[in-house]
ZAMARGU-4260 file (C-alpha; in steps of 0.2 Angstrom, whole numbers, plus 5000, padded with zeros to 4 digits):
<rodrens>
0) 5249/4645/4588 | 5232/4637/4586 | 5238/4621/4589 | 5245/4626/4608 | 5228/4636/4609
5) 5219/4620/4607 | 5232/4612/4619 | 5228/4624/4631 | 5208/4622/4630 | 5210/4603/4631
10) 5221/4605/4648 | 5208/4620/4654 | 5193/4605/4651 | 5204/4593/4662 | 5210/4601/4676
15) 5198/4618/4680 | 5185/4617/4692 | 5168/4621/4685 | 5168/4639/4685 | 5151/4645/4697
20) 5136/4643/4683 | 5130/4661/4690 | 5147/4670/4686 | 5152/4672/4669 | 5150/4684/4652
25) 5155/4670/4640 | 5157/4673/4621 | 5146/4663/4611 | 5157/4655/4597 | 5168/4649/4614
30) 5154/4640/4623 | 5155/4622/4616 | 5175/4625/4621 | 5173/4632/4639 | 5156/4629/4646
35) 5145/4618/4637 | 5149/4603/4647 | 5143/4610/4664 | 5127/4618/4655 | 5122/4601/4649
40) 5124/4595/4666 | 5114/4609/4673 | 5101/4605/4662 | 5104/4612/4645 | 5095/4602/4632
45) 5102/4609/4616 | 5120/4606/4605 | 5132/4619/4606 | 5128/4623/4586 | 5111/4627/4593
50) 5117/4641/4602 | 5130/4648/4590 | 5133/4643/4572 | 5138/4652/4557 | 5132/4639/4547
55) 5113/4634/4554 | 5100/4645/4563 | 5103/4645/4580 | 5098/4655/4596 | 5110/4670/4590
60) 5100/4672/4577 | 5084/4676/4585 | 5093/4690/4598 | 5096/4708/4592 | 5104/4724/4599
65) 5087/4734/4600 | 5094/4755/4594 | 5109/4761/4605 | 5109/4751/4623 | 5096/4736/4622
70) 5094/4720/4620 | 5078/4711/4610 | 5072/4693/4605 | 5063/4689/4589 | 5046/4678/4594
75) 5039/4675/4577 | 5041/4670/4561 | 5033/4689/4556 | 5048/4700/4564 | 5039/4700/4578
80) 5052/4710/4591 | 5052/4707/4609 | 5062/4718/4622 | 5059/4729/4638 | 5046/4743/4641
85) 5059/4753/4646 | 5069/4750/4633 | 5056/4754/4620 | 5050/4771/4632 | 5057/4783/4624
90) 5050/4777/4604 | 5033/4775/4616 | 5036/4794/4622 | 5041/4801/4604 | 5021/4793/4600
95) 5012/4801/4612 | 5003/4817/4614 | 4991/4823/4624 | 4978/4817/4614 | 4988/4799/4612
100) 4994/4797/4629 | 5001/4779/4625 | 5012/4782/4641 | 4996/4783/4651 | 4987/4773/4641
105) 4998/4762/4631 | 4997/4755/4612 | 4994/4740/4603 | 4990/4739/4585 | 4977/4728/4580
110) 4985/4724/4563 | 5002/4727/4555 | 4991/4744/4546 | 4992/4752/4564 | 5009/4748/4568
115) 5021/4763/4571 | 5036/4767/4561 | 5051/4774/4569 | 5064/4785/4561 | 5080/4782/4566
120) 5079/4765/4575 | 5087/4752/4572 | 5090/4733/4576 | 5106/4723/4572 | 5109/4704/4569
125) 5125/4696/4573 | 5131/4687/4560 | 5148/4679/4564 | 5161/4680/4577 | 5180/4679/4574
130) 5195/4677/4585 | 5207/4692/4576 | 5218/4691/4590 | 5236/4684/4582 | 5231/4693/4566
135) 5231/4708/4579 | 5244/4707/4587 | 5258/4701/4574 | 5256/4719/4567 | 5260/4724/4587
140) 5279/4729/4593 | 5283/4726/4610 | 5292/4742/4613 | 5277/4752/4605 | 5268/4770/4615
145) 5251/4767/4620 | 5246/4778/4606 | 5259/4773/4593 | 5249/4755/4598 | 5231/4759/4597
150) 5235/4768/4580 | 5240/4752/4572 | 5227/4741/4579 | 5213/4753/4572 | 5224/4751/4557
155) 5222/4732/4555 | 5208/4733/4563 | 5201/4743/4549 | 5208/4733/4536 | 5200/4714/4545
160) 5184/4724/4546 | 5183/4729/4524 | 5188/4711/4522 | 5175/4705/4532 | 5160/4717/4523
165) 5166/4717/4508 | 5154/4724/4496 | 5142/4716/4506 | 5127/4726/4517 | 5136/4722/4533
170) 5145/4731/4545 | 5159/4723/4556 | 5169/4727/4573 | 5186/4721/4580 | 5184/4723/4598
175) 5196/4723/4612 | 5195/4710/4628 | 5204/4705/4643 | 5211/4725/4642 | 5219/4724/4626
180) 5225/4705/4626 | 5214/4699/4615 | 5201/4703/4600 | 5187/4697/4588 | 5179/4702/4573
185) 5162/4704/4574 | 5149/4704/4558 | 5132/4710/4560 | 5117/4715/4548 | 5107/4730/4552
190) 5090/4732/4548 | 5083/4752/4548 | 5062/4750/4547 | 5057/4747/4565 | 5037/4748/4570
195) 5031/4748/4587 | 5017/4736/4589 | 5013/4737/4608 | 5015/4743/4626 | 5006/4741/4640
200) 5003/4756/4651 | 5015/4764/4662 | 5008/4759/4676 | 5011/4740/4671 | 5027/4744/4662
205) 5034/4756/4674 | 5024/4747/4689 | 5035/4754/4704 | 5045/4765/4694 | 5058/4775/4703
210) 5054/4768/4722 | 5054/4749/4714 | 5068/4754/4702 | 5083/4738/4706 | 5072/4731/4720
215) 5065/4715/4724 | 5050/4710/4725 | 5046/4718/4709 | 5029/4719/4700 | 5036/4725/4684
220) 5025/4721/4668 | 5041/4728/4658 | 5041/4722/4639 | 5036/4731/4624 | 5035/4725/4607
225) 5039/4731/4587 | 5042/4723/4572 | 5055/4722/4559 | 5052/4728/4541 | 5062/4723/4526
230) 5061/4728/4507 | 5049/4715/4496 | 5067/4705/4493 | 5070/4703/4511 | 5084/4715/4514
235) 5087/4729/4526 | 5079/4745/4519 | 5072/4762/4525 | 5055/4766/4531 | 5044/4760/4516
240) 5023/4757/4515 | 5029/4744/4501 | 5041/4736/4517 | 5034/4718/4522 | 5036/4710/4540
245) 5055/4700/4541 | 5057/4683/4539 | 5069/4678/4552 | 5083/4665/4551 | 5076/4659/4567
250) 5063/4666/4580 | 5061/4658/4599 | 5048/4648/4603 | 5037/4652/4620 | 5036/4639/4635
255) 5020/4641/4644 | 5026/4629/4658 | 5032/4643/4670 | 5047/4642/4680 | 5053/4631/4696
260) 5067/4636/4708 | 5083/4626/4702 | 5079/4623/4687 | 5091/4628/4675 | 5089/4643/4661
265) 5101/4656/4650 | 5102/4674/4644 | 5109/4680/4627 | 5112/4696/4624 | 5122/4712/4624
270) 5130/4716/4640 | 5135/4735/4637 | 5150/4735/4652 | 5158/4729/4667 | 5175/4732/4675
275) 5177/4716/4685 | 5197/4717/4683 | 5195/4735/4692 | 5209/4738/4704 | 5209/4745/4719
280) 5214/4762/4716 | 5198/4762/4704 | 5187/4755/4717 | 5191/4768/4728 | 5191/4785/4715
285) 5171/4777/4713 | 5168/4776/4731 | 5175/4793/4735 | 5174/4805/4721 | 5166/4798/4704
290) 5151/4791/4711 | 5144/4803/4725 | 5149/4817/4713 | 5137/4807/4697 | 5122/4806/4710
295) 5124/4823/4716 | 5121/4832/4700 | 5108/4820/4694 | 5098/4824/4711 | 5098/4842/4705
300) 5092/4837/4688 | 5081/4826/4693 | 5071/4839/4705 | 5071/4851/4691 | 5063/4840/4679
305) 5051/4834/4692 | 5044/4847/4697 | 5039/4854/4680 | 5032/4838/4674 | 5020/4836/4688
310) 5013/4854/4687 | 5011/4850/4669 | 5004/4833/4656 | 5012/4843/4643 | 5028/4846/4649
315) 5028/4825/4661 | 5025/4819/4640 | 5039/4828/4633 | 5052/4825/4648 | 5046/4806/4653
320) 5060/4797/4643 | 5073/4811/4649 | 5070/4807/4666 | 5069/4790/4665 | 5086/4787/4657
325) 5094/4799/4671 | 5085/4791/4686 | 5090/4775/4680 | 5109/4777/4684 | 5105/4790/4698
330) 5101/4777/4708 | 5113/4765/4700 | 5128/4774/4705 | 5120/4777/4725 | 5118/4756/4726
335) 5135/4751/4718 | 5143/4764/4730 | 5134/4756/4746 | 5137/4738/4738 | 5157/4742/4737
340) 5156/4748/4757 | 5145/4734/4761 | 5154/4720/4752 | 5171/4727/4756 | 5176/4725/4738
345) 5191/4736/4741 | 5199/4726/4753 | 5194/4712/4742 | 5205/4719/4729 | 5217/4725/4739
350) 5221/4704/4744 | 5221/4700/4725 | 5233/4714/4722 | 5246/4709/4737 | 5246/4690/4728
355) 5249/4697/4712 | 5265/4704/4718 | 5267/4687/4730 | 5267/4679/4715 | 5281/4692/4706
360) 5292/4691/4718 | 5293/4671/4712 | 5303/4673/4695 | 5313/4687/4691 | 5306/4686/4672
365) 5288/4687/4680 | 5295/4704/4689 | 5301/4708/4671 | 5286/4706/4660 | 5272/4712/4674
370) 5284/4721/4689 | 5276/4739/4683 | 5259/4735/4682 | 5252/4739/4697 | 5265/4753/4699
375) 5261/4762/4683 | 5241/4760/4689 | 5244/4768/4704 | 5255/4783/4699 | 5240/4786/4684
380) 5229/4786/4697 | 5237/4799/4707 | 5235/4810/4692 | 5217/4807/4684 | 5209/4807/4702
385) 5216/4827/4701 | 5202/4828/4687 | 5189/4817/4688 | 5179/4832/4698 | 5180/4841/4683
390) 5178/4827/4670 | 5159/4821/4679 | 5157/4839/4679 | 5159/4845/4660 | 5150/4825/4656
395) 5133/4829/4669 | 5133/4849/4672 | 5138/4854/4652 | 5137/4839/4640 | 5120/4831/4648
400) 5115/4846/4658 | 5104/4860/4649 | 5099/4855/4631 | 5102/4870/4624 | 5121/4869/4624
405) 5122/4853/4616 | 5111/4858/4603 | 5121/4873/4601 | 5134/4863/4597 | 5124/4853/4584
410) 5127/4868/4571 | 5145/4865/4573 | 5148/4856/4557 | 5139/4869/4547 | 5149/4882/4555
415) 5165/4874/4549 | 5156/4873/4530 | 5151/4890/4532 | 5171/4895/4535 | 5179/4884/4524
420) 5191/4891/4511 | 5179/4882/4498 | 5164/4877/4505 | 5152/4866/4495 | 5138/4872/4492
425) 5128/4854/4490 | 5134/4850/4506 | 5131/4865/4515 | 5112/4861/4507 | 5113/4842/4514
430) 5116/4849/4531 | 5103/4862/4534 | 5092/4849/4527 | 5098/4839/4542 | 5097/4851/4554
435) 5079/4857/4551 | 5075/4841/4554 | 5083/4837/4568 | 5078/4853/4575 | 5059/4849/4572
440) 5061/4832/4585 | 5071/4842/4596 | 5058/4856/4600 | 5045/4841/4600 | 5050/4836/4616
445) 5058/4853/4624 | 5053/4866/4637 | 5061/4882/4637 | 5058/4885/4657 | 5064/4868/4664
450) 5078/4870/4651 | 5083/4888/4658 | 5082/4882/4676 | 5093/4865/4672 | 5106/4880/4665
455) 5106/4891/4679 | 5107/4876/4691 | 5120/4866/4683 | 5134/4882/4681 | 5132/4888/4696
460) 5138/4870/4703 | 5151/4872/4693 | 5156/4884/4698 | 5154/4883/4717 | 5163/4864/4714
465) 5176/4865/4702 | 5193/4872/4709 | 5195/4889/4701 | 5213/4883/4692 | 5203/4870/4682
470) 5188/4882/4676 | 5186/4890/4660 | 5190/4908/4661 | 5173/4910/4652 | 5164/4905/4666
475) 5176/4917/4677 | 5172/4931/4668 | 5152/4927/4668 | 5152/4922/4686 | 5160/4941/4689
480) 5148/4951/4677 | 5133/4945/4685 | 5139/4945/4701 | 5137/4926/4705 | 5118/4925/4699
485) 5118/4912/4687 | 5096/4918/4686 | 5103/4930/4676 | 5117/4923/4669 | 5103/4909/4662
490) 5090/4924/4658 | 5105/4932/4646 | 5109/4914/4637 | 5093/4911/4632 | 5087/4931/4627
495) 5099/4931/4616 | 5102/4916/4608 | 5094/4908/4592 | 5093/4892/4597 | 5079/4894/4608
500) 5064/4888/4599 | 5058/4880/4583 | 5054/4898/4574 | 5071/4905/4576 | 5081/4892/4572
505) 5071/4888/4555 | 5073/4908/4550 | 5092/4907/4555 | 5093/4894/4542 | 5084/4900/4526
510) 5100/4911/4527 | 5112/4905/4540 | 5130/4916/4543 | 5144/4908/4553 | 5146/4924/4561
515) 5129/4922/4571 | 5133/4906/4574 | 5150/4909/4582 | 5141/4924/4592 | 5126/4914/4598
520) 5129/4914/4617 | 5125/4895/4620 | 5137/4890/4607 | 5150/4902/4614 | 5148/4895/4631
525) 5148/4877/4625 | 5165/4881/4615 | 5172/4888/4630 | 5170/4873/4643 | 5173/4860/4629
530) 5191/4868/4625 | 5193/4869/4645 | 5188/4849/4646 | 5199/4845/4634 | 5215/4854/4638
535) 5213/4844/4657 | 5210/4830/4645 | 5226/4835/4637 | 5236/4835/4656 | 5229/4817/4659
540) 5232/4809/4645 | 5248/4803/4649 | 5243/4796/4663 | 5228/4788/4656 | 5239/4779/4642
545) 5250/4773/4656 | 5233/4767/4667 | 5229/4756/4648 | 5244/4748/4650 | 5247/4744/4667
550) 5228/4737/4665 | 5230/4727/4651 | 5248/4720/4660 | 5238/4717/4674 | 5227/4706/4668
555) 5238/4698/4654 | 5249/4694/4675 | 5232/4688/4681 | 5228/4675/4669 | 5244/4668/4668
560) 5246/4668/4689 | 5230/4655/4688 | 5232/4645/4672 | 5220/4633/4676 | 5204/4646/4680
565) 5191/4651/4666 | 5192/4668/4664 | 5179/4677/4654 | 5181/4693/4647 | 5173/4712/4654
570) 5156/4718/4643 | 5157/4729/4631 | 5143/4729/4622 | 5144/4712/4612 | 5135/4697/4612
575) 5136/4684/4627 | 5128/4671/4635 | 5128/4669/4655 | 5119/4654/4662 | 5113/4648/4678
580) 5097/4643/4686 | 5079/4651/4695 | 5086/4654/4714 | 5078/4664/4728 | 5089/4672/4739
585) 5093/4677/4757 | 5099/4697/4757 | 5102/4698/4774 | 5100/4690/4792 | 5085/4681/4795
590) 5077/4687/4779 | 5074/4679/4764 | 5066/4683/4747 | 5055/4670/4735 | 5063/4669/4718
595) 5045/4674/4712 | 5030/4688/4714 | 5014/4685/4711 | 4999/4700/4704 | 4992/4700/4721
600) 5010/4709/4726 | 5003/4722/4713 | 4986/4725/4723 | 4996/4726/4740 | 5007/4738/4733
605) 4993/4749/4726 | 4993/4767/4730 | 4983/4780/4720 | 4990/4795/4727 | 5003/4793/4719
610) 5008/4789/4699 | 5022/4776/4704 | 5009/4764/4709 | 4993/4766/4700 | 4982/4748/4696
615) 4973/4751/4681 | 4954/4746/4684 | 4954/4733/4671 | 4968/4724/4679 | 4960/4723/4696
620) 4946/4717/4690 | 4954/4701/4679 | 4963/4700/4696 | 4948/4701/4705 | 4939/4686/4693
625) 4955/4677/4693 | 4952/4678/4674 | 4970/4673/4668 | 4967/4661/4655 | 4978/4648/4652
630) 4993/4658/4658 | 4989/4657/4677 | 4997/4644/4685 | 4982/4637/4697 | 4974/4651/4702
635) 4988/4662/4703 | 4996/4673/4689 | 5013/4676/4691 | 5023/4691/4685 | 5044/4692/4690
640) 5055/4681/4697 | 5074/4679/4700 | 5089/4671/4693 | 5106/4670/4697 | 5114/4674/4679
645) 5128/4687/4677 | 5122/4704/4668 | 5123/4720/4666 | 5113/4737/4657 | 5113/4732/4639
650) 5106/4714/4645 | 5088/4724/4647 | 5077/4715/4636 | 5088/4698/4634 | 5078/4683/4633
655) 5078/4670/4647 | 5078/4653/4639 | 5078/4636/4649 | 5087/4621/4643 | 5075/4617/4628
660) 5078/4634/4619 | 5059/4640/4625 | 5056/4658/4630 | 5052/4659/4649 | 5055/4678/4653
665) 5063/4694/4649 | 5075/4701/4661 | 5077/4716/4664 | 5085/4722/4682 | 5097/4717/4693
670) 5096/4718/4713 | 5098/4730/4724 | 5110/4720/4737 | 5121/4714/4722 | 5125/4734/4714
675) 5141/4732/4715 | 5139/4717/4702 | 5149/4726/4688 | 5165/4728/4697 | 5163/4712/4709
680) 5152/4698/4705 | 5144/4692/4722 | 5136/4672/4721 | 5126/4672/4736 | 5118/4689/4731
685) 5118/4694/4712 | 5099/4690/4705 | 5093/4695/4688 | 5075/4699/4690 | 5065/4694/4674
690) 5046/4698/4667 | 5039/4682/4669 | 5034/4677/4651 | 5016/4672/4655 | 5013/4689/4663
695) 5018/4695/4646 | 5006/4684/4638 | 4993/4688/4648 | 4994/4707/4647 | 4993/4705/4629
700) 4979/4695/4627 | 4966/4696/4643 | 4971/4716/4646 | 4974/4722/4629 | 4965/4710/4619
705) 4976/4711/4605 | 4974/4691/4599 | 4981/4695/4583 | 4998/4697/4591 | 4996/4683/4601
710) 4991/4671/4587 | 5006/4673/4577 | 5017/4666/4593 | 5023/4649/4597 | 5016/4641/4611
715) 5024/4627/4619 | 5017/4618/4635 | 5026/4602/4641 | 5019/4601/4659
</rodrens>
């Protein structure tokens, strides 16, 4: 099998087209295989093993899933972490207070003594990559259920990952690709002392903010920085004062030469998901139903945090990362839904689809092995669209809507202890521990009025939206008792439960009773739509095994219809590298964008009515003196530009690299025009907007003054 692998690759090399340098999620260990040649030719100055190797330090080594959904680079020989601001926002919010305002004001330790540790974040390092695939599927039987399937490979994917780890401090994943067609084994170490080290202000790191949010020109000074800590024997290790900074297998150096249109550059990093292999009954279920109904709820949200956090500092403090998270994919899910009209993506798919079954109808083994893929997409389709109202429902109204349900639901597990035949006692102990202290952050950052309002608001959509046969009876009988006013409805939940503040919760656990527990109002309520979510769950599931497969036969039809094409794999959350070169673009007749911006774009857009587009005084006036020291680039300090590279939301904070392996910016956004990106990549318009690496440099040192930070870099300047 490996040897008509290689065979394949070889043929691939000879006879396929250059794929489009701008298109393309590659794996990293298949780079020297599939691309390198065409990135050397672009401009690419390094060996493949520079890249990717398990054997030497190389770029992979210096890039880092940043906590739960980022992306960050490691910049020095000291740890020193690199990433976006808004990817570090929500450790910058957990800082501040009132009286530390670092949202406002921002942060920046002066030594490693000031630096900030955060509980609970972490960073992971990849260490290897593995094609599992054949051991995979040898323990796979054609005539398999979906679910007899995907219980075997957890199965041997289980037993790959122990092998891998060992006794060993790592952690490994087998993950799918190419819907099910083909998997790797991937090995990373995680370290658990994280410490922010800086952050500009908000009004450089959120320059813009919501209006600029996906937009270009952008002004954006979005980076922040921490630092990794490891026990005195180098290994990863809890928060400790006897911690010293990490000594990386390999941290990127930093280009000071700027960037010129053309020239060629790469992104490592963690893509978290696209569905490029979407069919067309997908593309429409977004445009019709998924999408608008995402946004809508979201709006509601949105006003209702809104309008607290102006009326009150307090209240803007504890809500700023909550809001930012849920804007962010607000206005995603608006753009990728114009971008699927504008582009005509479904029709696009539509074409694709209708040469699928061309091709078919050519060989009646074809019609065999594929023939019921499209088929068995459709009729699954026809059956999950009947509940996807309700799924984006109980997800945005009930899981995300008003905290208190959700944290309700936290005491679940001790609930269960509690009514155990034999409940253990040390256990039980472990978990109010847990709770307390999860309780304590939780209240930190809470407001009981906005929280009440987000309740009232989010069930009575609900229930205005949802067809009565696919609601809880719980919800039926509350809608009736109160007569419709979900005020009241709100005003009962949050009278009568515990788990409305700090004080109650802490005095329910010095002696916690499942009874009030299971009696708590929010954690009825929460237990009622749950058990309603997944018996609808429960009616689909058949049909969503039969979507997995008719997928997963699709694009197993596709690849083998164009034998000769690269195909790369959708994100999910593992490490690529997408290349491709600084480009300006031209979003639509007679208009054309610069592939850079510049801070005077930063004193055009100022505007001090309003919070989005403040300019702090000190950066006007290092404007105003053109004192950019040696980052501006005659005379004029630049601050974004644009690529054409192939990303996605976990690709925030990825390093932009040019073809000598130098640091030349962050990137962080993708484009308004291009928003339907994840489903279908568009050339002429897909641009990744990036932090232009200077900019970084220069709000370090001239705005922040933190030399200290800047002298353990590597400067490089070649031009």
């Amino acid at each position: 099998m490996k040897k008509i692998l290689f065979a394949f690759i070889v043929l691939l090399l000879i006879f396929n087209p250059p794929a489009k340098a701008d298109e393309g999620m590659w794996i990293p260990l298949l780079v020297d295989r599939l691309n390198y040649k065409d990135m050397k030719k672009m401009g690419l100055q390094l060996s493949p093993e520079e890249i990717y190797s398990i054997n030497t330090a190389s770029l992979k080594d210096a890039i880092v899933i940043f906590g739960r959904g980022c992306t960050g680079e490691i910049i020095s020989d000291q740890g020193l972490l690199l990433t976006n601001h808004h990817c570090g926002y929500g450790r910058i919010q957990s800082h501040s207070t009132i009286e530390h305002d670092y949202l406002t004001n921002g942060f920046w330790a002066m030594s490693k003594e000031e630096e900030l540790p955060n509980p609970g974040l972490t960073v992971k390092f990849l260490i290897s990559i593995e094609d599992v695939t054949e051991k995979v599927l040898a323990g796979l039987q054609g005539d398999m259920t979906e679910e007899a399937r995907n219980d075997k490979i957890k199965e041997i994917s289980e037993k790959l990952q122990q092998e891998a780890t060992g006794d060993t401090h790592y952690n490994a994943a087998v993950r799918s690709f190419f819907a099910g067609n083909e998997f790797y084994l991937f090995v990373y170490e995680t370290y658990k002392d994280i410490r922010l080290v800086g952050a500009p202000p908000s009004s450089i790191g959120k320059f813009g903010a919501d209006t600029d949010n996906w937009m270009w020109p952008r002004h954006t000074g979005d980076f922040s920085l921490f630092r990794v800590y490891t026990a005195p024997d180098g290994t990863p290790a809890e928060y400790s004062e006897d911690n010293i900074p990490l000594k990386p297998r390999y941290y990127l150096p930093i280009s000071l030469d700027g960037i010129k249109k053309g020239e060629f550059s790469m992104i490592l990093g963690y893509p978290g998901g696209t569905q490029r292999y979407l069919t067309s009954y997908g593309v429409d279920l977004a445009i019709n139903k998924y999408n608008p109904t995402v946004v809508t709820l979201r709006r509601e949200k949105l006003d209702i945090m809104r309008a607290d956090m102006d009326a009150d500092d307090g209240i803007r403090i504890k809500y700023a990362s909550k809001y930012a998270r849920m804007s962010n994919y607000w206005k995603y899910f608006i753009g990728q839904t114009k971008g699927l009209k504008r582009l005509k993506v479904y029709n696009k798919k539509l074409e694709l689809e209708k040469k699928f079954e061309d091709w078919l109808r050519t060989d009646p083994g074809l019609q065999q092995t594929y023939g019921d893929a499209l088929l068995d997409i459709r009729k699954a389709y026809g059956i999950i669209d009947e509940y996807t109202l309700s799924k984006v429902y109980y997800r945005e109204a009930i899981s995300r809507g008003a905290e208190i349900l959700g944290f309700a639901n936290g005491f679940s597990g001790l609930y269960k202890e509690l009514t155990a035949d034999d409940p253990d006692p040390e256990n039980t102990k472990e978990m109010i521990a847990s709770l307390k202290t999860s309780s304590v952050k939780y209240f930190k950052d809470y407001n009981l009025p906005t929280d009440k309002k987000l309740l009232a608001a989010m069930i009575k959509m609900y229930y205005e939206n949802i067809p009565m046969d696919q609601q809880p009876d719980y919800l039926k009988d509350m809608a009736k008792k109160y007569n419709g006013d979900f005020n009241k409805y709100a005003d009962y939940i949050f009278k009568k439960s515990i788990f409305t503040s700090l004080h109650n919760v802490e005095a329910f656990l010095e002696n916690p009773k499942a009874k009030k527990i299971s009696g708590d109002p929010a954690y009825i309520a929460y237990q009622a739509f749950t058990g309603n979510y997944s018996q609808l769950r429960d009616k689909a599931a058949e049909a969503t095994a039969s979507l997995h497969k008719g997928n997963r036969l699709f694009v197993a039809g596709l690849r083998e219809m164009y034998p000769f094409k690269n195909f790369y794999p959708d994100a999910n959350f593992t490490m690529r590298l997408t290349y491709g070169t600084v480009e300006d673009y031209y979003p639509a007749d007679a208009v054309h964008f610069n592939y850079y911006t510049t801070l005077s774009g930063v004193m055009q857009k100022e505007d001090p009515s309003t919070w989005e587009f403040v300019v702090p005084e000190k950066l006007k006036k290092l404007y105003k003196d053109k004192d950019f020291g040696d980052y501006g680039d005659n005379g004029i300090m630049n601050i974004c530009f644009t690529t054409n590279h192939d990303i996605t939301g976990g690709n925030s904070g990825s390093p932009v690299i040019n073809g000598k392996g130098e640091l030349i910016g962050l990137a962080f956004d993708g484009n308004w025009e291009a928003m339907s990106g994840d489903i279908a990549f568009e050339p002429e318009l897909q641009r990744t907007i990036n932090v232009d690496i200077r900019y970084v440099l220069f709000i370090i040192d001239k705005y922040a003054g933190a030399q200290n930070i800047v002298g353990e870099l590597t400067l490089v300047k070649s031009r």
